[in-house]
C-alpha positions as CSV (number, residue, x, y, z in Angstrom):
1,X,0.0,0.0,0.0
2,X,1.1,3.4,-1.3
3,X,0.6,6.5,1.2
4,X,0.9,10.0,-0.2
5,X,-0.3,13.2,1.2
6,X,-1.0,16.4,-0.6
7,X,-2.3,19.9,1.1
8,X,-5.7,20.9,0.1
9,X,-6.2,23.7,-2.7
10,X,-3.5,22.7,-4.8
11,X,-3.5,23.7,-8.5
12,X,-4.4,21.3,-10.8
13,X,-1.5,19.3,-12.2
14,X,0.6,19.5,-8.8
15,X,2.6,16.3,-8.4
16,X,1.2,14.0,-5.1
17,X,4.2,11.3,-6.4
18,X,5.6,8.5,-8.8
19,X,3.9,5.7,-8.4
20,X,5.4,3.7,-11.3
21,X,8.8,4.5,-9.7
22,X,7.2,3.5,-6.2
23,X,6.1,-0.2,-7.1
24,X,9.0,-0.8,-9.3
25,X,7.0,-0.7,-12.3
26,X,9.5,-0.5,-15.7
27,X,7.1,1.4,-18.2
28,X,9.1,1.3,-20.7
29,X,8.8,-2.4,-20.8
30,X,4.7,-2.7,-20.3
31,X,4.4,-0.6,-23.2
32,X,1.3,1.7,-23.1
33,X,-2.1,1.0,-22.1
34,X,-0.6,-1.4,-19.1
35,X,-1.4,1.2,-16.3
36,X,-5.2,2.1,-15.0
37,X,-5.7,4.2,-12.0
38,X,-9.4,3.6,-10.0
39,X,-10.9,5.5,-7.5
40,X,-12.2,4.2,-4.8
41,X,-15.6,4.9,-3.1
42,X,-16.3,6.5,-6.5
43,X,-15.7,10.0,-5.2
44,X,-16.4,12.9,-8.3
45,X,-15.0,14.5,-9.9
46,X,-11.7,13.0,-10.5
47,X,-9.3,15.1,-7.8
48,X,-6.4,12.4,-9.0
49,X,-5.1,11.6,-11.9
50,X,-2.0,9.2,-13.1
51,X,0.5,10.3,-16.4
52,X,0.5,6.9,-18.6
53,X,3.5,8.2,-19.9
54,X,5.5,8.2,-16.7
55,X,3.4,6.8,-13.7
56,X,3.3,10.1,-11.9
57,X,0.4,10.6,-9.3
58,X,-1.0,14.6,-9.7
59,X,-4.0,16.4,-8.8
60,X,-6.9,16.5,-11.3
61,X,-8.8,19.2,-9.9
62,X,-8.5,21.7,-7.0
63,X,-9.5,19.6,-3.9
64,X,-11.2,21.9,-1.0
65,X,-10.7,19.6,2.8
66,X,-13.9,21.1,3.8
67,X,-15.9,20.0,1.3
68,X,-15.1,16.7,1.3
69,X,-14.4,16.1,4.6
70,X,-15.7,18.5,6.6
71,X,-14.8,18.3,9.9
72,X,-13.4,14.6,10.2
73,X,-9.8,15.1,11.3
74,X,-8.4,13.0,8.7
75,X,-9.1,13.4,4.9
76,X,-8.6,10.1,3.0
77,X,-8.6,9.6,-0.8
78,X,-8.1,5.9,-1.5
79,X,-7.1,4.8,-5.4
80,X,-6.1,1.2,-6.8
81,X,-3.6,1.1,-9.6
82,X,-3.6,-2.1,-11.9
83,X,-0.6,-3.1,-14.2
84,X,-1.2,-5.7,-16.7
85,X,1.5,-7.6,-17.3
86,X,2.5,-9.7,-14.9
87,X,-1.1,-8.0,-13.1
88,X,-0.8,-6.3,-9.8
89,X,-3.3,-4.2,-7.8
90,X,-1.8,-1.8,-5.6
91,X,-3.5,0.0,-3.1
92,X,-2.8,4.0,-2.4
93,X,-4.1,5.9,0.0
94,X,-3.6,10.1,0.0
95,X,-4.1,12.5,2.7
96,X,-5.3,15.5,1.6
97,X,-4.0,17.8,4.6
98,X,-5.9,20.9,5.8
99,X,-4.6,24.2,5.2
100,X,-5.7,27.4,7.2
101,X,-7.9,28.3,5.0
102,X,-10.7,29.1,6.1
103,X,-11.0,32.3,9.2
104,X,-13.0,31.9,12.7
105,X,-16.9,32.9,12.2
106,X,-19.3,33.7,14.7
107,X,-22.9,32.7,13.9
108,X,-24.3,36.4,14.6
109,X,-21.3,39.6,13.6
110,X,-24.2,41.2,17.1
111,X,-25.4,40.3,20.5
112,X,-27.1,41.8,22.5
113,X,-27.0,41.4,26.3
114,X,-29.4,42.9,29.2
115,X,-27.7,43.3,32.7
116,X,-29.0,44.8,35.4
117,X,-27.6,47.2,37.4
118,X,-28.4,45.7,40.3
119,X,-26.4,42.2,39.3
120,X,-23.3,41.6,41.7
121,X,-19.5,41.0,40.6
122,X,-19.2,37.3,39.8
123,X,-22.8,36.8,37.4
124,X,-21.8,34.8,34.4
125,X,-23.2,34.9,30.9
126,X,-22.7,32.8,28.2
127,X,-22.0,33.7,24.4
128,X,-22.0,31.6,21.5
129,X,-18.2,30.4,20.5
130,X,-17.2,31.0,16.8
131,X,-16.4,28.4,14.4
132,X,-13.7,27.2,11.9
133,X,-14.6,24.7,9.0
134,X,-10.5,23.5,9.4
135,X,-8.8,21.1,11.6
136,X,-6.5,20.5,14.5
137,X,-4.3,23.7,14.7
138,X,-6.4,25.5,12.2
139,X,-9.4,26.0,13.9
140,X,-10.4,27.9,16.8
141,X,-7.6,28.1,19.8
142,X,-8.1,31.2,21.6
143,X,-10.7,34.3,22.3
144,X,-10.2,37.4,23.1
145,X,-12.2,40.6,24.4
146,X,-11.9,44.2,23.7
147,X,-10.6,46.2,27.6
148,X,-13.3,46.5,30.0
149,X,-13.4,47.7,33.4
150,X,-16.8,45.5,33.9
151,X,-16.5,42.6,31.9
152,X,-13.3,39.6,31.4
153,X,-13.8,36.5,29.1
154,X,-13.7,32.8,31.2
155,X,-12.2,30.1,29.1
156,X,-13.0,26.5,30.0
157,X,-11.5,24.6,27.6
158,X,-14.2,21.4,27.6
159,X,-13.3,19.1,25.1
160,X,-10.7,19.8,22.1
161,X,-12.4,22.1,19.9
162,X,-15.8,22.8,21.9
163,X,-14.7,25.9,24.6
164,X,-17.4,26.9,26.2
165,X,-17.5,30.4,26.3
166,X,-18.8,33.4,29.4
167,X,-18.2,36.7,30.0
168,X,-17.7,37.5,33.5
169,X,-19.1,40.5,36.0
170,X,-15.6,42.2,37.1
171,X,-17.5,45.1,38.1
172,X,-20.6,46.4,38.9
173,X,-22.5,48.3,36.3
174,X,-24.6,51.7,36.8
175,X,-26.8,52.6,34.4
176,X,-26.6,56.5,35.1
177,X,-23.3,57.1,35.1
178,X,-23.2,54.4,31.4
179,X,-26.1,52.7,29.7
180,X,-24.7,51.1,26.9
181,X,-21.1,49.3,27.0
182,X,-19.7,48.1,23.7
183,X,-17.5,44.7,23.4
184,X,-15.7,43.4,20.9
185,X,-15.5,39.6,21.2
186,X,-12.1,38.3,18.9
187,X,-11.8,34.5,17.8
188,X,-7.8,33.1,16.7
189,X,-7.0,30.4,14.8
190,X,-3.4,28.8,15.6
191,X,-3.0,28.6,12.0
192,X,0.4,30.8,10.9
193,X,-0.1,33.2,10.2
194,X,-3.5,33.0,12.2
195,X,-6.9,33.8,11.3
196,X,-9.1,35.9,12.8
197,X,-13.1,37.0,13.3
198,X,-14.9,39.3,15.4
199,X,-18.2,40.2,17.0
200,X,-19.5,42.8,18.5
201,X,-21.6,42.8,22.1
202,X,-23.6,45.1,23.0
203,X,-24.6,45.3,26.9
204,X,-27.7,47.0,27.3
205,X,-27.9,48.1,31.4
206,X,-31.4,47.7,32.8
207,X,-32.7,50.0,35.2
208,X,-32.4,50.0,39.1
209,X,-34.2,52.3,41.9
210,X,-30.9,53.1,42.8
211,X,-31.3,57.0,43.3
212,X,-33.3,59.4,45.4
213,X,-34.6,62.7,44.3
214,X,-32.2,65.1,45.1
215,X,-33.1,68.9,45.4
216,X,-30.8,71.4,43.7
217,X,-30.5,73.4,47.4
218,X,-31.7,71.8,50.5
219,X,-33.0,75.2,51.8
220,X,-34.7,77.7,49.6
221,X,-35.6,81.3,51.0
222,X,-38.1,83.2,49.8
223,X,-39.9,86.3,50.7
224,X,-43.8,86.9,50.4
225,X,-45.8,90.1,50.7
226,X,-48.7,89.6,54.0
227,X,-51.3,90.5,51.2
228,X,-50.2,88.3,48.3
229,X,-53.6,86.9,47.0
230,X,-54.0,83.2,47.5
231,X,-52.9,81.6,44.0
232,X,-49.9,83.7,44.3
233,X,-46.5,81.4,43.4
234,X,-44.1,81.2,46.1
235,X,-41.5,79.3,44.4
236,X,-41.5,76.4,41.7
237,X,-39.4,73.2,43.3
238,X,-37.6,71.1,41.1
239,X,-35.7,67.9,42.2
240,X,-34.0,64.8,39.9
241,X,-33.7,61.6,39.6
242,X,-31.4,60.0,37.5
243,X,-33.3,56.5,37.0
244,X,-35.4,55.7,34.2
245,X,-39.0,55.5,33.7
246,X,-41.4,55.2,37.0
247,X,-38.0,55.0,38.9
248,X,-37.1,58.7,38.1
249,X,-40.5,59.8,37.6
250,X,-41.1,62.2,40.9
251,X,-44.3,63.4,42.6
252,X,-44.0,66.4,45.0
253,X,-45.8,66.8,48.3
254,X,-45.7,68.3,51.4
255,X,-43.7,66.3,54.2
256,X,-45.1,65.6,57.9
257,X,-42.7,68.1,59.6
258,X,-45.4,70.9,57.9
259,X,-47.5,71.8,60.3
260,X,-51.2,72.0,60.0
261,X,-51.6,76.0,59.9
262,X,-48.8,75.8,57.2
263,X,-50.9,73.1,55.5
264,X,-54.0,75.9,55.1
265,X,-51.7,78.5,54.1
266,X,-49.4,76.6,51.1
267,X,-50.3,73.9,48.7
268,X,-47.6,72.3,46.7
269,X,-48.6,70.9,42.8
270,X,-48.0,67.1,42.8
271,X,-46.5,66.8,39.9
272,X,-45.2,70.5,38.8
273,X,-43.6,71.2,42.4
274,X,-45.0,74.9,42.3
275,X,-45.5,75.9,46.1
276,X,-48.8,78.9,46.2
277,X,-50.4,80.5,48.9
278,X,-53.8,78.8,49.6
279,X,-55.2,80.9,52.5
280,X,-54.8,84.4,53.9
281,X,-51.4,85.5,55.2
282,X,-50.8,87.8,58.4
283,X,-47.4,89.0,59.6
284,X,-48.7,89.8,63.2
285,X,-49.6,86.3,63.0
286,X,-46.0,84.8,62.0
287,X,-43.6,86.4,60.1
288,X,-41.8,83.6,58.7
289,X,-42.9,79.9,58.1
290,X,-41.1,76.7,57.0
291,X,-42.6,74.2,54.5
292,X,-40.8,71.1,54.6
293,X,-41.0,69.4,51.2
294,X,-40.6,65.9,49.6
295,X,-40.1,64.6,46.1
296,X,-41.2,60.7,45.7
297,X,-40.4,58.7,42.9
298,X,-42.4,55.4,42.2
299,X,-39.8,52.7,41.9
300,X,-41.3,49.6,43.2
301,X,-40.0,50.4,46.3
302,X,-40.1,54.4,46.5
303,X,-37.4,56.6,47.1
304,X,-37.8,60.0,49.0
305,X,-35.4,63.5,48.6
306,X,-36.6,66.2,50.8
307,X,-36.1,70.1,51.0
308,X,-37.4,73.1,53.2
309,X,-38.3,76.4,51.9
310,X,-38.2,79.3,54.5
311,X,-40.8,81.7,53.3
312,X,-40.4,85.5,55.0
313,X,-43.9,87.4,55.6
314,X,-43.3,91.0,54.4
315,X,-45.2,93.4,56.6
316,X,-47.5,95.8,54.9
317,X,-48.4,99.7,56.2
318,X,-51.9,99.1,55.8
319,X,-54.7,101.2,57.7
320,X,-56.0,98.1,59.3
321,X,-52.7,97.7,61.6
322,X,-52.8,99.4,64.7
323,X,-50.1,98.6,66.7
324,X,-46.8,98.7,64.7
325,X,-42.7,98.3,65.9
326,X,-41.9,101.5,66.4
């Protein structure tokens, strides 16, 4: 039995070997006709031919590995030569070896991941691994990811040629300060020089009640004429939240350290935050009051900033004062 090995892709009419030389056979002395070349498991087209002329073994037509062989490790074509006279079969067998031609592919060039804010260091998610119609060395050895601060690639390597692939929590994310993080997910060949392909992940950060409202001051002062008519604006409260939807979305009321005469006196807009005067004000009554505020948000479990506005009663000269500071 003959063995012969030849890489994959070759141009037509490259020489695999002599197989006349290699069994001895005298050509000269068959005279022609004597030599017949059969392929075996009747594979078509012809990849190998023989030369009658001088017994040389060369490829036919341009054999791809992965085509015929797909992923089996080894490629086998197996031939029989017959020579009349005195008649010999001969087996040969050729290995068509794998070349590196063919570069890492992930089944999606995107993925998409949700992670929420809220997930600790340590959470593990899995990605689909790439893959690489060659063989052996020429197929998939090694993955790489783009720098992250949040995220580092764990490699198990299961069995040769299946590595399981997760991305690991380094860090905890925050949405506020970044919502989107952009990765870019590298497989290598250990062909040379190697191969490589890429995807891209995106992580998409969901939402945590994580923040209270926060007031821009935590004490406003403003001052208020005694006969300001009731409707009159006072001041127009504005806190933030940085969360998204019903976790940043605030409602504004007036907190229990307001008494019940302030209660008469101010009303606060739910959802505008605009403090007015609701009853009728008197500075020999008070000349000041404090209205202690509170903006809510309605996360799923609510989160409270809070504020006091110091509101100074201007005294008016009016006729119906009779006893005035002198």
């Amino acid at each position: 039995q003959l063995r012969y090995s030849v890489p994959e892709e070759q141009s037509p009419g490259a020489l695999v070997g002599n197989v006349a030389r290699a069994l001895g056979l005298e050509l000269r002395r068959l005279g022609p006709g004597c030599l017949r070349i059969n392929h075996l498991g009747a594979p078509s087209p012809r990849y190998l031919e023989l030369d009658l002329t001088n017994g040389a073994l060369f490829v036919n037509e341009r054999i791809d590995r992965e085509a015929l062989c797909e992923q089996r490790p080894r490629c086998l074509l197996s031939l029989e030569v017959l020579a009349h006279n005195p008649v010999a079969v001969s087996a040969i067998e050729v290995e068509i070896l794998d070349i590196n031609d063919n570069s890492p592919r992930f089944p999606r060039p995107d993925y998409q991941l949700q992670v929420s804010e809220s997930v600790a260091p340590g959470a593990r998610f899995h990605i689909e691994s790439a893959q690489d119609p060659d063989v052996g060395a020429n197929s998939v050895q090694t993955y790489e990811l783009s720098p992250s601060e949040h995220f580092e690639l764990d490699l198990k390597p299961l069995q040769e040629n299946s590595k399981v692939l997760e991305l690991v929590l380094r860090k905890g994310l925050d949405r506020e300060q970044t919502a989107l993080h952009y990765l870019v997910l590298t497989a290598v060949d250990g062909g040379i020089p190697a191969r490589s392909g890429t995807a891209q992940i995106a992580v998409r950060v969901l939402d945590t009640n994580d923040n209270s409202p926060a007031f821009d001051q935590s004490t406003y002062r403003v001052q208020l004429r005694e006969d300001a008519p009731p409707g009159t604006l006072v001041v127009k409260l504005n806190a933030s939240d940085p969360d998204e939807g019903s976790n940043g979305e605030l409602r504004y009321s007036l907190s229990s350290y307001t008494s019940d005469r302030e209660r008469q006196l101010f009303s606060i807009d739910v959802t505008t935050g605009e403090v007015r005067v609701s009853g009728t004000l008197d500075y020999e009554e008070s000349s000041s009051y404090q209205i202690y505020v509170q903006a809510t948000d309605r996360g799923p479990v609510p989160m409270a900033g809070h504020c006091k506005v110091l509101v100074d009663i201007i005294d008016v000269n009016d006729h119906h004062h009779h006893h005035h500071h002198h």
